[in-house]
Phi, psi and omega in degrees: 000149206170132177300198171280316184287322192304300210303307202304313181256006152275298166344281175303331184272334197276332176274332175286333209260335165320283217306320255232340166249359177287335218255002187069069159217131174285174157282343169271342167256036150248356155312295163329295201292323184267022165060040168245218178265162164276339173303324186305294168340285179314307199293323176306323154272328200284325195101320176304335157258113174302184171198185206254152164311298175337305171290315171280022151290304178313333186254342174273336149310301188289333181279355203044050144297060171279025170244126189297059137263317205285274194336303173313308191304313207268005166274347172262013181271341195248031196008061144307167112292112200234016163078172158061200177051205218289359187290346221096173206258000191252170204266167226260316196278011193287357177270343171324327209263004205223008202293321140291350149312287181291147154315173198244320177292311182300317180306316198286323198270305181296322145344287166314337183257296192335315191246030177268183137281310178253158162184151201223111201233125286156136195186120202216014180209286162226162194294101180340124169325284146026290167257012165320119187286193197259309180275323194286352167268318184323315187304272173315321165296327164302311180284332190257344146251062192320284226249035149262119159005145153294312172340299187297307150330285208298313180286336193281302196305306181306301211281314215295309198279335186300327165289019197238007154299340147297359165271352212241146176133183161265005183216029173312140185298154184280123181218129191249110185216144164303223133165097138004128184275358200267337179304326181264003176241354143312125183258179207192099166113342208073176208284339178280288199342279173324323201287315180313314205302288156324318182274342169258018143313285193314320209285305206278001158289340177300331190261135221302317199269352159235156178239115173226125135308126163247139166285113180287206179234345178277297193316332178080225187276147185294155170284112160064241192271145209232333169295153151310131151229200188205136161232120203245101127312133178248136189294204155061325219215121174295179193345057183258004171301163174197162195279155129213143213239119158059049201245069183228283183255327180241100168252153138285125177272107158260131218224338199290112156351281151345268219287329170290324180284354195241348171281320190284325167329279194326310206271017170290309168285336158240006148296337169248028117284355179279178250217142174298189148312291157330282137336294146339303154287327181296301164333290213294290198295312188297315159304305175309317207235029164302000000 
């Protein structure tokens, strides 16, 4: 278990140094080429030392690691900006203007999504930031930071749709999400909020790249871990998925083999308690138009 920037950097460091024996290269004669120590290397894979986009350029030059995907992903493992790729077409770091704002957690997570390919989700309250309308965040945000300014409000509402720029692009993230049948009958905003909220739901079920499921209440109790969670993939790079848990202020990282296969278990066992798609919408529309 383990915040966001540790995981981003045993994760990178765990792919340079994979980068770094595709290349026949020890750690002291990849020190020698970019002209550091050999400890730097070691603290750098190893996780223990953070490092700079620069730096991980400099060691993907020496390993001859020329293809711009591999590069972007792994300059955003260093949570840069590191533009393009799997995030969508806005650049990966647009949350930097927003920065003082956010917890140090929300940032590593919204980091974390810029730069996934997949992410697989469970919401068991409201409706994923993700597919949020402009008011049902207003709404929900509001109810969950009362005795923040409207100012503050207004910019938390801003970064939630501006991250919904990962749907959008020639290389959108894939999003698979669960959805509590109580996430659609909690009302939030009032009965126009909710109704809109619900009909853009139906709409963004149209697009190829997300897939969403309701947990009816005929399903009963949930099977196995019952929070919200986030399961996040990445292209390019073997076992770099991760868990995240409570992921507004206190978030949790889960990175251990286990805790990933027994969260993908889970959210496996309730998509198939869950409602086809299909069924879903029909649900989703049947609520809308009570």
């Amino acid at each position: 278990m383990h915040h966001g920037p540790a995981v981003r950097r045993r994760k990178l460091g765990a792919e340079l140094r994979r980068r770094r024996n595709l290349a026949g290269l020890t750690s002291g004669e990849a020190a020698r080429l970019v002209g550091w120590h050999q400890s730097k290397v070691s603290r750098i894979e190893t996780g223990r030392s953070g490092v700079r986009p620069a730096d991980v350029e400099r060691l993907l030059d020496a390993y001859n690691v020329h293809d711009e995907e591999s590069r972007a992903l792994l300059a955003a493992l260093c949570g840069q900006d590191a533009g393009g790729g799997g995030g969508g077409d806005a650049g990966r770091g647009w949350w930097h203007t927003y920065r003082d704002l956010l917890p140090p957690a929300y940032r590593d997570f919204i980091s974390l999504e810029a730069g996934a390919s997949h992410a697989r989700t469970l919401e068991t309250t409201v409706v994923p930031g993700l597919l949020q309308t402009p008011d049902y965040a207003r709404a929900v945000t509001r109810a969950a930071l009362a005795d923040l300014p409207q100012s503050r409000i207004d910019a938390l509402v801003d970064v939630r749709i501006a991250r919904q720029s990962v749907l959008d692009g020639d290389s959108p993230l894939n999003l698979s999400a669960v959805l509590d049948e109580a996430v659609l009958r909690r009302p939030a905003g009032g009965p126009d909020v909710m109704k809109a909220q619900l009909r853009h739901l139906l709409d963004v079920m149209e697009l190829p790249h997300v897939r969403l499921q309701v947990l009816p209440f005929a399903a009963g109790v949930h099977i196995g871990i019952t929070g919200p969670f986030v399961i996040f993939s990445f292209p390019l790079i073997a076992d770099l998925d991760v868990v995240v848990l409570d992921h507004l202020t206190s978030s949790l990282y889960l990175e251990r083999k286990e805790d990933l296969r027994a969260y993908s278990d889970a959210f496996d066992t309730l998509r198939g308690h869950a409602l086809s798609c299909e069924e879903s919408s029909a649900l989703i529309a049947r609520i809308a138009d009570a």
